[in-house]
Short mmCIF file of the C-alpha atoms (twelve columns), coordinates in Angstrom:
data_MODEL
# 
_entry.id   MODEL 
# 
loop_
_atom_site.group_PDB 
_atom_site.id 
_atom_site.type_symbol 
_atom_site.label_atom_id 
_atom_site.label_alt_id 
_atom_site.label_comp_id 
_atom_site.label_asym_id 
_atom_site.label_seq_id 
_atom_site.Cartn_x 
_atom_site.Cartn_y 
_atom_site.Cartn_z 
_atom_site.pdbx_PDB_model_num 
ATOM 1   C CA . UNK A 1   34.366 1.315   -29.190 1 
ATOM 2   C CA . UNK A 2   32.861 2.340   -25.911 1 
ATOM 3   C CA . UNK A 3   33.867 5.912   -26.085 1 
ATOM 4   C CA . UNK A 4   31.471 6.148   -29.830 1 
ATOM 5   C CA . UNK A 5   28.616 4.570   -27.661 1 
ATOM 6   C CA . UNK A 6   25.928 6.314   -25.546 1 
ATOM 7   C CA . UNK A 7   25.606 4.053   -22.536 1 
ATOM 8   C CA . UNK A 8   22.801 4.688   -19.991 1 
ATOM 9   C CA . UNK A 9   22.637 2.968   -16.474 1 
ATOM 10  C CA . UNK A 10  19.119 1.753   -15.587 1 
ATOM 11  C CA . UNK A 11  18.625 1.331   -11.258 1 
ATOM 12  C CA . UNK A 12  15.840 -0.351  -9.993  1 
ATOM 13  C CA . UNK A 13  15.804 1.441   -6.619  1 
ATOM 14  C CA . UNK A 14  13.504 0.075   -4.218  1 
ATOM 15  C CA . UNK A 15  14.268 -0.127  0.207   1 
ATOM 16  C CA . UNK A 16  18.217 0.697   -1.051  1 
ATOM 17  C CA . UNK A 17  18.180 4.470   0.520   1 
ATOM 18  C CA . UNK A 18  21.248 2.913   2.679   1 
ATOM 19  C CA . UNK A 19  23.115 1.923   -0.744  1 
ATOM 20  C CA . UNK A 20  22.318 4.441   -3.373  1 
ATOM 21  C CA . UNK A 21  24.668 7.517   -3.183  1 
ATOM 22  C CA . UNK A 22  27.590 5.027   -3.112  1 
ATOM 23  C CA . UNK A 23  26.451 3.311   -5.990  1 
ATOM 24  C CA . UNK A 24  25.663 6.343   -7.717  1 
ATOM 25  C CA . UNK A 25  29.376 8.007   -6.770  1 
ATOM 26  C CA . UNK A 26  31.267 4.779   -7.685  1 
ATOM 27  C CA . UNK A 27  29.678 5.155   -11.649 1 
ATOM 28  C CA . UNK A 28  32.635 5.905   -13.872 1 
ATOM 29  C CA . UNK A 29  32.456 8.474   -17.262 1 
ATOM 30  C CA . UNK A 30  32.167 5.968   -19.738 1 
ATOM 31  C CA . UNK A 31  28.603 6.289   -18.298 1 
ATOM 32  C CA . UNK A 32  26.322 9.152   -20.324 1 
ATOM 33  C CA . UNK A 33  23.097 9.258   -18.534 1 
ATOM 34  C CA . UNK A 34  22.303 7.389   -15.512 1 
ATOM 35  C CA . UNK A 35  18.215 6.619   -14.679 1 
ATOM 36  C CA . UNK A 36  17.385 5.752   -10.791 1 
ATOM 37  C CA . UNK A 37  13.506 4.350   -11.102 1 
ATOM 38  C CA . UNK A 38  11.874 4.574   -7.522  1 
ATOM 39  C CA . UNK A 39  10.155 1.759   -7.938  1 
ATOM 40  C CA . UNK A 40  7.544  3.323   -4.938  1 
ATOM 41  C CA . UNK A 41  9.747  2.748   -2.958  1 
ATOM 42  C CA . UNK A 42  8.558  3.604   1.153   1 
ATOM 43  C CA . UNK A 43  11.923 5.293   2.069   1 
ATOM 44  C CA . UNK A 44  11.055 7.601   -0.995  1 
ATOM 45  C CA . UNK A 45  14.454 6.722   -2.699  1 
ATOM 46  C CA . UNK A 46  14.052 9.082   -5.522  1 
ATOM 47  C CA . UNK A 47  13.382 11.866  -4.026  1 
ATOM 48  C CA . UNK A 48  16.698 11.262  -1.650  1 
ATOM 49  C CA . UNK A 49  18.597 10.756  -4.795  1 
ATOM 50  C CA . UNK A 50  17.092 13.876  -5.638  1 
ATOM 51  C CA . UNK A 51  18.485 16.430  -2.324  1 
ATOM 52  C CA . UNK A 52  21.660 14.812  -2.450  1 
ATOM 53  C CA . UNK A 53  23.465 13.856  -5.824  1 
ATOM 54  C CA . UNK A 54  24.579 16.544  -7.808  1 
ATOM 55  C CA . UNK A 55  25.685 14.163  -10.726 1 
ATOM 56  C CA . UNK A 56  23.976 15.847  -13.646 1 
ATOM 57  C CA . UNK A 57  23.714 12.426  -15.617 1 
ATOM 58  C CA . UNK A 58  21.310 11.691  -12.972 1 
ATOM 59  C CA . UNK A 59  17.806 11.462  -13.771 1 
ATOM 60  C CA . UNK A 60  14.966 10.191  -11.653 1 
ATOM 61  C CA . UNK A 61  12.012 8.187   -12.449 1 
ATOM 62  C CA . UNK A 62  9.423  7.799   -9.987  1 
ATOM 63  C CA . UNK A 63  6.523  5.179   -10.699 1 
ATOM 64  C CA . UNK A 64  2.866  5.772   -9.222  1 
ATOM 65  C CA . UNK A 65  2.497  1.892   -8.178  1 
ATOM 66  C CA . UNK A 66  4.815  -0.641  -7.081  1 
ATOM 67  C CA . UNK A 67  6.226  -2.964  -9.979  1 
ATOM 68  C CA . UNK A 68  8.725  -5.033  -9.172  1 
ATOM 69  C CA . UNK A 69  11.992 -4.966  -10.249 1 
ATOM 70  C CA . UNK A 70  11.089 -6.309  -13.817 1 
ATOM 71  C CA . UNK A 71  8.555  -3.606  -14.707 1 
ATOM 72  C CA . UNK A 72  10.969 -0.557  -13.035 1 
ATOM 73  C CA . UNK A 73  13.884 -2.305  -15.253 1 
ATOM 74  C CA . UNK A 74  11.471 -2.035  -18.292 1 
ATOM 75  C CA . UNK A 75  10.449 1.534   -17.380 1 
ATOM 76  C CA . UNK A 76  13.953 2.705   -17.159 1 
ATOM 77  C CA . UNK A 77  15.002 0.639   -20.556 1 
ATOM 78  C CA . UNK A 78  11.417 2.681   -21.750 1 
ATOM 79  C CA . UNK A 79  13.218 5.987   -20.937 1 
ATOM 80  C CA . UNK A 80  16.639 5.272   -22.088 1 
ATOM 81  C CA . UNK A 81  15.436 4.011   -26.028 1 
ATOM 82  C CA . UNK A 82  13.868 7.102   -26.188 1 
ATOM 83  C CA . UNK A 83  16.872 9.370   -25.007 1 
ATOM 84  C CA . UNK A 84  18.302 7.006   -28.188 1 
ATOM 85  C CA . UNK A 85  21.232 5.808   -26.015 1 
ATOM 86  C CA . UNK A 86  23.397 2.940   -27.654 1 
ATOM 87  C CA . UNK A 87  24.038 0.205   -24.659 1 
ATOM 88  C CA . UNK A 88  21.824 0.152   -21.451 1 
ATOM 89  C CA . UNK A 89  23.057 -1.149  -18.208 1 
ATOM 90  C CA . UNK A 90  20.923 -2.150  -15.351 1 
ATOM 91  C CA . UNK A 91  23.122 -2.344  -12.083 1 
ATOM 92  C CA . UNK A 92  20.827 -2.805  -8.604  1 
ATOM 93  C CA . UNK A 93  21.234 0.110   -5.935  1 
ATOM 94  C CA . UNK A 94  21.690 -2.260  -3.113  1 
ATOM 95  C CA . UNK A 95  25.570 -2.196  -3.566  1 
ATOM 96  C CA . UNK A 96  25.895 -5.948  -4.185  1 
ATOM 97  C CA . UNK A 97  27.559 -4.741  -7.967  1 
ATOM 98  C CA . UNK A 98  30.807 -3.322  -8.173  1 
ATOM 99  C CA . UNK A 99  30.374 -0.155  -10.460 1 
ATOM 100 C CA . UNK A 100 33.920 -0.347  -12.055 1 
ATOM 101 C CA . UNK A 101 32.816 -3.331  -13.662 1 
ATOM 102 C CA . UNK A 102 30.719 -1.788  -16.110 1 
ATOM 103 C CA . UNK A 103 33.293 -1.463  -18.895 1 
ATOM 104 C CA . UNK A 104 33.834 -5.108  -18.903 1 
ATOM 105 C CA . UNK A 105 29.724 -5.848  -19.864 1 
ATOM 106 C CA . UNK A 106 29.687 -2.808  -21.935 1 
ATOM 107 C CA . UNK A 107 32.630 -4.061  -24.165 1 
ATOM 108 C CA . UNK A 108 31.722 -7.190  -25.614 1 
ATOM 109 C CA . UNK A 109 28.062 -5.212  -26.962 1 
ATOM 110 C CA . UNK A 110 30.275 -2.295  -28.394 1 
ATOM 111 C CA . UNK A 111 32.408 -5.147  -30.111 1 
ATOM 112 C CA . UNK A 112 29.642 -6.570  -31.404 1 
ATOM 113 C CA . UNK A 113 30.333 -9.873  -29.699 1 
ATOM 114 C CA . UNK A 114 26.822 -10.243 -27.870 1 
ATOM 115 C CA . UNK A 115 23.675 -8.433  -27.571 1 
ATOM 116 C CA . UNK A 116 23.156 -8.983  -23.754 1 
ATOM 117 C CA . UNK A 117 25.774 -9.569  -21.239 1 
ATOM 118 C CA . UNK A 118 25.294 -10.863 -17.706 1 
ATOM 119 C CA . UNK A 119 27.123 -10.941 -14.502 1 
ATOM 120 C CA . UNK A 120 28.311 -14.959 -13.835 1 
ATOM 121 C CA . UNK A 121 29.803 -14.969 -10.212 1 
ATOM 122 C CA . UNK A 122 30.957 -19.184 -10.432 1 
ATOM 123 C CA . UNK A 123 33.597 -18.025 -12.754 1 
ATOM 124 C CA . UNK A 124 36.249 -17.933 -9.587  1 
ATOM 125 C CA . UNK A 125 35.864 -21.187 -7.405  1 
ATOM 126 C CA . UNK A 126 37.766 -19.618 -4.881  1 
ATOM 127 C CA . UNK A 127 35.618 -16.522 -4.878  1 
ATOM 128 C CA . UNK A 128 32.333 -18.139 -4.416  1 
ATOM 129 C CA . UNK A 129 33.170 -20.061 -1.278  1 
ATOM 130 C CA . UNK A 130 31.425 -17.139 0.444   1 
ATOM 131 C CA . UNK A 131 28.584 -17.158 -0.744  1 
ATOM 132 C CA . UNK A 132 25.865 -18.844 1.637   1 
ATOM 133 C CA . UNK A 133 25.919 -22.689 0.666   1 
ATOM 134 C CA . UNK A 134 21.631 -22.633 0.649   1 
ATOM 135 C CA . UNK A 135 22.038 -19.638 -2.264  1 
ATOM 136 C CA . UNK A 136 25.052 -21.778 -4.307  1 
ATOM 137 C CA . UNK A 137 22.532 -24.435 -3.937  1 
ATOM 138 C CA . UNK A 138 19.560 -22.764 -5.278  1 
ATOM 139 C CA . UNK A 139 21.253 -21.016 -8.081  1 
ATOM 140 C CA . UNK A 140 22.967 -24.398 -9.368  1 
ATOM 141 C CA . UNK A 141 19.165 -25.413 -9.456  1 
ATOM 142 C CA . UNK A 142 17.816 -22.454 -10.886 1 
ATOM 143 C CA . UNK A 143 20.317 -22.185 -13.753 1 
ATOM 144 C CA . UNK A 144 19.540 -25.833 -14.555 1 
ATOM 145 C CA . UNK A 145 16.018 -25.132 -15.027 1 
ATOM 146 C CA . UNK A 146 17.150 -22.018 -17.018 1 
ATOM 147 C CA . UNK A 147 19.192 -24.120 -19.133 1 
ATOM 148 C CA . UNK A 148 15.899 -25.776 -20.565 1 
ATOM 149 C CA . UNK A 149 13.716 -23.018 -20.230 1 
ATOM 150 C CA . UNK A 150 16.148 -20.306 -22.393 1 
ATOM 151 C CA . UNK A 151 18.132 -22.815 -24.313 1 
ATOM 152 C CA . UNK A 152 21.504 -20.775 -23.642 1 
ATOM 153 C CA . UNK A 153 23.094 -24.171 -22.309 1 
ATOM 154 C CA . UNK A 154 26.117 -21.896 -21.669 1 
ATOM 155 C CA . UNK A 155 25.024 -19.676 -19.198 1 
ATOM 156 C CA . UNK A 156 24.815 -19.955 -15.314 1 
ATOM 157 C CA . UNK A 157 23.634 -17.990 -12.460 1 
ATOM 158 C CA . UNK A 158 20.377 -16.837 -14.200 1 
ATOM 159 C CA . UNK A 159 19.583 -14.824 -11.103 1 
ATOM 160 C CA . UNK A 160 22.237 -12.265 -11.630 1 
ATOM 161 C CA . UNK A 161 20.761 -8.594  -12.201 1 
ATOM 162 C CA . UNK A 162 24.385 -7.218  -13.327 1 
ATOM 163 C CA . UNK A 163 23.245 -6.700  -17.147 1 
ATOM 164 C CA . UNK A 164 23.993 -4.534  -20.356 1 
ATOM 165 C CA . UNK A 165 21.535 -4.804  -23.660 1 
ATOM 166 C CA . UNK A 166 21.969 -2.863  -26.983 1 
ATOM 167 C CA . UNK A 167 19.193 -0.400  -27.133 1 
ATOM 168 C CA . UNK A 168 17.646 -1.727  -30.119 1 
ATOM 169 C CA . UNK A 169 17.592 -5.258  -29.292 1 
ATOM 170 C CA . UNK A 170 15.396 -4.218  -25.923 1 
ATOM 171 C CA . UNK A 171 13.236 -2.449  -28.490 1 
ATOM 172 C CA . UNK A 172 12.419 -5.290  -29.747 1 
ATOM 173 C CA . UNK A 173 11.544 -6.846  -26.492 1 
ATOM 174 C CA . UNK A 174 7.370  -7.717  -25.557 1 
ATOM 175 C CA . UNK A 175 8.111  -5.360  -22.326 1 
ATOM 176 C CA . UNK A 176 4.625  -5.464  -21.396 1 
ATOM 177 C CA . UNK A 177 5.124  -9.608  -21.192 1 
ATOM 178 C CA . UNK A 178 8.010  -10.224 -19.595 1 
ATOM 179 C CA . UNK A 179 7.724  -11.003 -16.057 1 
ATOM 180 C CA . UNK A 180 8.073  -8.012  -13.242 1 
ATOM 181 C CA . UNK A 181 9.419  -9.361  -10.098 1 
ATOM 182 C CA . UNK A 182 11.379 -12.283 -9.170  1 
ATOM 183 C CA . UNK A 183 11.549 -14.197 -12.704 1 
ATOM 184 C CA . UNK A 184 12.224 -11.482 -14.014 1 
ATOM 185 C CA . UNK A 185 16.291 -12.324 -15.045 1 
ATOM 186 C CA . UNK A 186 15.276 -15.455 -16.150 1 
ATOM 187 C CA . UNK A 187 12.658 -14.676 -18.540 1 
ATOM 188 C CA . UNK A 188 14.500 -11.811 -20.330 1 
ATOM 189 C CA . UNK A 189 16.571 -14.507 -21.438 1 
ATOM 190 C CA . UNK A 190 13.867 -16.731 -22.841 1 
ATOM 191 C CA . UNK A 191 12.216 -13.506 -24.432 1 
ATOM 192 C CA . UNK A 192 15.896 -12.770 -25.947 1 
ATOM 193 C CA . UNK A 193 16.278 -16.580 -27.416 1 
ATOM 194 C CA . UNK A 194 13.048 -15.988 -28.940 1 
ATOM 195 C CA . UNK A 195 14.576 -12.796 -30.583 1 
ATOM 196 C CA . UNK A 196 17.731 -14.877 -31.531 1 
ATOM 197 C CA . UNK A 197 19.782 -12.586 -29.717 1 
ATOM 198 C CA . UNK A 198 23.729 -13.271 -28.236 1 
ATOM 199 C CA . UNK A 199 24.109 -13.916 -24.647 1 
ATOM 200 C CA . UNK A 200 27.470 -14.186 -22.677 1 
ATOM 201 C CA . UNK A 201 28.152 -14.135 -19.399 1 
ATOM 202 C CA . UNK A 202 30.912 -11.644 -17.919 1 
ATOM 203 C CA . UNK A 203 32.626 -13.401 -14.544 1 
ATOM 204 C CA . UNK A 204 32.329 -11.277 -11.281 1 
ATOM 205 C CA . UNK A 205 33.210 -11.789 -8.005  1 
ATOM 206 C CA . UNK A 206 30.535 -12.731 -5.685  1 
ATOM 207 C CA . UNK A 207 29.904 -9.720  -3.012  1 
ATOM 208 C CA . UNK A 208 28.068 -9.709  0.545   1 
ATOM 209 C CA . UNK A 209 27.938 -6.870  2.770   1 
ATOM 210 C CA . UNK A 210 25.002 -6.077  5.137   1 
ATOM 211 C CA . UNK A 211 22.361 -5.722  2.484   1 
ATOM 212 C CA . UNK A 212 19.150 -7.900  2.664   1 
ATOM 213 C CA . UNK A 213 18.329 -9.869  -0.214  1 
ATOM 214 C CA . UNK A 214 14.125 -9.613  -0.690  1 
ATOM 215 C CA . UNK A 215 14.650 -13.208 -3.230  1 
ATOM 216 C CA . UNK A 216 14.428 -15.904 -0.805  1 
ATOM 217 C CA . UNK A 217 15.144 -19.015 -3.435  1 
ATOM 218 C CA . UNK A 218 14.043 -21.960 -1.385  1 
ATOM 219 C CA . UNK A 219 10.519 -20.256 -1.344  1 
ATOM 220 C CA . UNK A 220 10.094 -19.439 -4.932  1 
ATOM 221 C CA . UNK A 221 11.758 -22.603 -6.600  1 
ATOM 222 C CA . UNK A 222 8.098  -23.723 -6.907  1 
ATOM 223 C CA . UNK A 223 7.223  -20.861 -8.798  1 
ATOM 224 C CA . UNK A 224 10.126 -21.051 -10.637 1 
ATOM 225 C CA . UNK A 225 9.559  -24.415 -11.636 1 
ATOM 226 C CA . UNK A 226 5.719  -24.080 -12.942 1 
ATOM 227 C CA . UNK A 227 6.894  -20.602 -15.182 1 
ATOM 228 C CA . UNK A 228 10.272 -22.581 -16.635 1 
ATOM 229 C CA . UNK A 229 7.970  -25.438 -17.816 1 
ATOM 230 C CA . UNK A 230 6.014  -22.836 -18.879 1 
ATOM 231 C CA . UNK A 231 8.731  -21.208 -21.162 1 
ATOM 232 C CA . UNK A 232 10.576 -24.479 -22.094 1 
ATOM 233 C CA . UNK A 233 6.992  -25.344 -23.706 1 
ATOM 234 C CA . UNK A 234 6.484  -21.894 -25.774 1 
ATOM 235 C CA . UNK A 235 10.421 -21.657 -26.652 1 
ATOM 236 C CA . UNK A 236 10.331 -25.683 -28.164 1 
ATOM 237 C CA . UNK A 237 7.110  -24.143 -30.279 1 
ATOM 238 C CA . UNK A 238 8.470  -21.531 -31.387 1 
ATOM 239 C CA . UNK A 239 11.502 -22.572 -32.160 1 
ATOM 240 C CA . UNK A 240 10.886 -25.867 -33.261 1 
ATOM 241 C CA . UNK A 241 7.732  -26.245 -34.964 1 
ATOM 242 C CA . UNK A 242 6.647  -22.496 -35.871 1 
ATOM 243 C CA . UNK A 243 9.495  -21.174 -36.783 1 
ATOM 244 C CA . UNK A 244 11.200 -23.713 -38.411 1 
ATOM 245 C CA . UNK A 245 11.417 -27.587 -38.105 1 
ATOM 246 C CA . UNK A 246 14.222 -29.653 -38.529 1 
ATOM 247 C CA . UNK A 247 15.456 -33.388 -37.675 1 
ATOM 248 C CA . UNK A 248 14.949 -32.100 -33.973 1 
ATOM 249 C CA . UNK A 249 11.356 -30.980 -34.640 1 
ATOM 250 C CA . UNK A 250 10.726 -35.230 -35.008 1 
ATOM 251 C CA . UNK A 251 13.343 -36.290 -32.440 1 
ATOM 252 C CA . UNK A 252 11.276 -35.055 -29.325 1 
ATOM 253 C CA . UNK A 253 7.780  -36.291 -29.887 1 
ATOM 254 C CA . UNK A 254 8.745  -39.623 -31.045 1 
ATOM 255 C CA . UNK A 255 10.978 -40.129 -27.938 1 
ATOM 256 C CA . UNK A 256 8.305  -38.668 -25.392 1 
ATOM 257 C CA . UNK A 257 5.936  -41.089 -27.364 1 
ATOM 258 C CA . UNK A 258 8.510  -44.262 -26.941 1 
ATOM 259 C CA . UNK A 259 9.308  -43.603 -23.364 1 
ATOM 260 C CA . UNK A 260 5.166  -43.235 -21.994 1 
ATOM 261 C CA . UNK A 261 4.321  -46.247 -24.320 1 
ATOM 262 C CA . UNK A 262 7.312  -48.222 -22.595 1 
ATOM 263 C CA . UNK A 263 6.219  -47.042 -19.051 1 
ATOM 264 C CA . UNK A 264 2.905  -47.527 -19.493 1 
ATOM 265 C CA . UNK A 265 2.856  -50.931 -21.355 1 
ATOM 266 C CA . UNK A 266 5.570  -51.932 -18.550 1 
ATOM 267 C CA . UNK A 267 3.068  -50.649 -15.230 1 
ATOM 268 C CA . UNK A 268 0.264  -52.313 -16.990 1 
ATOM 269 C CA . UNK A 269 1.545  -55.788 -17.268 1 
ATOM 270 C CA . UNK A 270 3.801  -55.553 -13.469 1 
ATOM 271 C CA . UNK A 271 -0.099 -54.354 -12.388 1 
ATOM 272 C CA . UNK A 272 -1.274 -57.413 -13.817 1 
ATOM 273 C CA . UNK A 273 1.812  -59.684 -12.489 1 
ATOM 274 C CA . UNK A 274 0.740  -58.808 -9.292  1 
ATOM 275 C CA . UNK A 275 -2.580 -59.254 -9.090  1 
ATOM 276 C CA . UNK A 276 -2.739 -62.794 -10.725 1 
ATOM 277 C CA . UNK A 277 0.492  -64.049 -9.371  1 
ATOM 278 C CA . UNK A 278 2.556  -64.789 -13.122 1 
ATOM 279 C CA . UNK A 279 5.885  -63.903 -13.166 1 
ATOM 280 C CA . UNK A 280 6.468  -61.272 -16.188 1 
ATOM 281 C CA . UNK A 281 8.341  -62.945 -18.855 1 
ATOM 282 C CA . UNK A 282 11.799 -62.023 -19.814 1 
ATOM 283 C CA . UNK A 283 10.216 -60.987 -23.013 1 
ATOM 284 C CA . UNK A 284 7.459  -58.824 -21.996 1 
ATOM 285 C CA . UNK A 285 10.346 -56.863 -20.090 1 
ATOM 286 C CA . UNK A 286 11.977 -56.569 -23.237 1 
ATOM 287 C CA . UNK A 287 9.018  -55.111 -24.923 1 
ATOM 288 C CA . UNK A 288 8.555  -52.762 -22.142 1 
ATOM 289 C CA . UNK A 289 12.445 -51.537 -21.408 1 
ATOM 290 C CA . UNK A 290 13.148 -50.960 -25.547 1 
ATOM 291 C CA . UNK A 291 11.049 -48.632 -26.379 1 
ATOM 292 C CA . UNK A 292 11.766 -47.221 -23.189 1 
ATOM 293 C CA . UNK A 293 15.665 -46.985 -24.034 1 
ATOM 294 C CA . UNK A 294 14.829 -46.183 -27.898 1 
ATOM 295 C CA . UNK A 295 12.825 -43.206 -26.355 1 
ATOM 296 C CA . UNK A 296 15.645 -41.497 -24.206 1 
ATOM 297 C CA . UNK A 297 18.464 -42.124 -27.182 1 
ATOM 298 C CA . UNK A 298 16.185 -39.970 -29.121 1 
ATOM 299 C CA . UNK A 299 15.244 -37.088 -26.132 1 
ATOM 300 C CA . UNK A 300 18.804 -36.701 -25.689 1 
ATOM 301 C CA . UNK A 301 19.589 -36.241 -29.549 1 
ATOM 302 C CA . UNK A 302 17.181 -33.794 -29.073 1 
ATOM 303 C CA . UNK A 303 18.678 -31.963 -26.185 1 
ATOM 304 C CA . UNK A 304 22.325 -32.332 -28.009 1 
ATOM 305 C CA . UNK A 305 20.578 -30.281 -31.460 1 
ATOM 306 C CA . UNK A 306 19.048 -27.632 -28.566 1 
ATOM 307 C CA . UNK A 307 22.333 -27.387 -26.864 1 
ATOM 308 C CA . UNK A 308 24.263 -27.006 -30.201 1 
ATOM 309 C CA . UNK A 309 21.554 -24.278 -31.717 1 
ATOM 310 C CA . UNK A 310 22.646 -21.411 -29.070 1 
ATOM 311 C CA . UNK A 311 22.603 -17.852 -30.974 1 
ATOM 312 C CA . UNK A 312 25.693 -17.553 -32.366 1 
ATOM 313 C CA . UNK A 313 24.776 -14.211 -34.932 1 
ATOM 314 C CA . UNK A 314 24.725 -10.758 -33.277 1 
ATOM 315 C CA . UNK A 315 21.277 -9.801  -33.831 1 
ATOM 316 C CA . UNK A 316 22.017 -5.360  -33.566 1 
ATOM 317 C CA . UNK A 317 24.532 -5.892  -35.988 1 
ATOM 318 C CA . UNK A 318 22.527 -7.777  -38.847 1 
ATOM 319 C CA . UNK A 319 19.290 -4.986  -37.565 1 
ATOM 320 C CA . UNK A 320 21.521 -2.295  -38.263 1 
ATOM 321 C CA . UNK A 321 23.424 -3.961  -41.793 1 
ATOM 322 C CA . UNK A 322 19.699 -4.408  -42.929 1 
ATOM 323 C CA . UNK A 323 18.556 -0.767  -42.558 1 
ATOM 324 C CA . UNK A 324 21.796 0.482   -43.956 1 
ATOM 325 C CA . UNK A 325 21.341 -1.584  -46.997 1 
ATOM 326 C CA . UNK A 326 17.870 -0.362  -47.100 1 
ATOM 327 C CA . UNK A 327 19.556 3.351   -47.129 1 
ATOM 328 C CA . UNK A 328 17.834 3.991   -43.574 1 
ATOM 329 C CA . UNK A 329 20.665 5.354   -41.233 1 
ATOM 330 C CA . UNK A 330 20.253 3.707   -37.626 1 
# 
């Protein structure tokens, strides 16, 4: 199935001058057309790709203004849906991804298993014992947050750039909205739940040499935090109460409703305990902590309908059933 695809590699290349040939030389044939966006970059990466690869799947993209890795991602994505490539791979030119692994994010797509693939480096608990025990840290945090934000419960290590999308589901993507620099990862993935579109992750090893990572995670978890809220918020919407509404569509306002009347009827009357003196009765706890109780039972029914509504239908294969049964070849 891979051979009957066109599969383009997308690089965001950006302070990787040290990296890029190697990545470049270690890209196997299954690959048709590879794009290297210099993201404007200072060490003038594209035009070193340029005076010394000879690989004529090589083409390079240089953008006027600085992006991030998001928008260069999206311009090279741009480029490759309109060279009408099948399967587009974005692989970072810092030498942190292993090149020969392509095949294995490439497959499941081609299969029509998923829509997007992602690199998962946790897979091996052996292998991830080097990798720095702040960044293990951070990730664990950040795919929590990811979990909620996304609503693929089954995915971790949301920071991973090793990707592959089908060309037409990134067609479909708002590329103009979706983040450009550091969040970028994690909100293509709430963009793609929004779509409806399969996600899996593909295990990796985890792999440190002597490049510099620019993400520092213990100064953007912040961020992170404020634009996953953000998302959770707009995905529930959507998903719940736009798009369609079900038992779950009830389930979360009447439990965020129990819980703050519990809290706040309990702080009001402990408030008032204090300041006249009264013990609280044993009831007046009661009427407090139910509610309270009754509120979180139905949250997490909530969360157990979110977990269990993951995309489970290949959204490039029903695109491309519907224009064939429309007589439209795709």
């Amino acid at each position: 199935m891979i051979h009957s695809s066109k599969i383009a590699v997308v690089i965001p290349s950006y302070k990787v001058k040290a990296h890029i040939l190697g990545v470049l030389q270690n890209i196997g044939e299954e690959v048709d057309v590879i794009y290297v966006v210099d993201d404007c970059c200072p060490d003038q990466s594209g035009e070193f790709v340029k005076a010394n690869c000879t690989d004529p799947r090589v083409n390079v993209i240089v953008c006027p203004v600085n992006q991030g890795v998001g928008g260069a991602v999206m311009t090279g994505y741009e480029a490759a849906i309109a060279d009408g490539v099948d399967i587009i791979v974005k692989v970072d030119g810092d030498g942190q991804m292993d090149p020969a692994l392509i095949p294995d994010f490439v497959l499941p797509i081609a299969n029509g298993e998923a829509d997007y693939t992602k690199g998962n480096r946790f897979f091996d608990l052996e292998e991830i014992r080097q990798m720095p025990k702040m960044r293990l840290f951070g990730n664990a945090t950040l795919s929590f947050m990811t979990k909620l934000s996304s609503g693929y419960w089954d995915l971790f290590d949301p920071t991973n750039g090793f990707t592959a999308i089908h060309a037409n589901v990134a067609s479909h993507l708002p590329m103009k909205k979706i983040s450009q620099r550091y969040f970028f990862e994690t909100d293509m993935l709430f963009r793609l739940n929004i779509l409806r579109a399969v996600v899996i992750d593909v295990p990796m090893d985890a792999k440190y040499d002597d490049e510099v990572s620019n993400l520092k995670i213990s100064k953007v978890v912040g961020e992170f935090l404020v634009k996953h809220i953000r998302n959770m918020s707009k995905r529930v919407f959507y998903n719940y109460y736009l798009r369609d509404m079900s038992l779950a569509s009830i389930e979360l306002p009447v439990g965020v409703l129990l819980v703050l009347a519990g809290t706040l009827f309990g702080v009001s009357h402990w408030i008032g305990a204090l300041s006249s003196g009264i013990q609280t009765t044993p009831g007046t706890v009661m009427l407090s902590a139910l509610p309270i109780i009754v509120g979180t039972q139905f949250i997490l029914a909530f969360l157990g309908q979110d977990i269990a509504s993951v995309p489970r239908r290949v959204l490039h294969l029903h695109k491309k059933k519907k224009l064939l049964g429309q007589g439209v070849k795709p």
